[in-house]
C-alpha positions, -999 to +999 in steps of 0.1 A: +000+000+000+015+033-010+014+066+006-013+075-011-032+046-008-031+053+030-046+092+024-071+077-003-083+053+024-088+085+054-104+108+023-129+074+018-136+073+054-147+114+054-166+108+014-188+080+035-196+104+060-201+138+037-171+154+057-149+159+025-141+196+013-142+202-026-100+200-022-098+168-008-126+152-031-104+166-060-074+149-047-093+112-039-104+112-073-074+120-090-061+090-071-091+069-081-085+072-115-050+058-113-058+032-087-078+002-092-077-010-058-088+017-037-116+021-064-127-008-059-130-003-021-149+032-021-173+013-045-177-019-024-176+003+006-206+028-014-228-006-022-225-020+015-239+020+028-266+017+004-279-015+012-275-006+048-293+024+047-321+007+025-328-018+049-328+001+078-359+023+061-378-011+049-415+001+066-419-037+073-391-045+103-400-039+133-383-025+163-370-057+180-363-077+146-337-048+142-320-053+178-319-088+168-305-078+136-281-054+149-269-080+177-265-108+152-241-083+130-224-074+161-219-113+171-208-119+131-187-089+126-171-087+163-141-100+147-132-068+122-151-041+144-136-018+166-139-025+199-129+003+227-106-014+248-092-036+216-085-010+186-063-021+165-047-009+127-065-028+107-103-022+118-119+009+104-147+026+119-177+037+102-214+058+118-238+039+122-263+057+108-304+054+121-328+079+107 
């Protein structure tokens, strides 16, 4: 991973969120174009925040189907999420978003 891998990978982290200025969303895109693997990732990354977000507004689940949801995530995912007393290089945190 280069250099500017690394930055491409913070910029993707502040696109997800809508915390990237007009600068740095220039710069992530010039290094986009050139690299295949961190395109890749922001559009994996954009496809896994769409479907989340979609079925979070699905009128049909109820209140406790989502807590079991969410807990069964938690339970599957415990392994690459960032845990508070545990962090560690290679887990990356993203909001968790409910409207």
């Amino acid at each position: 991973m280069t250099n500017n891998c690394k930055m491409a990978e913070q910029l993707i982290e502040l696109r997800l969120i809508d915390l990237l200025s007009d600068e740095q969303h220039s710069l992530l895109n010039q290094h986009l174009v050139s690299c295949i693997a961190c395109a890749t990732n922001l559009q994996s990354l954009d496809q896994s925040m769409t479907a989340l977000k979609e079925s979070s507004d699905h009128p049909g689940i109820s209140a406790a189907y989502r807590e079991k949801l969410h807990a069964r995530l938690l339970d599957e995912l415990s392994d690459v999420l960032i845990h508070d007393d545990q962090p560690t290089a290679h887990q990356r945190c993203l909001p968790l978003i409910w409207d």
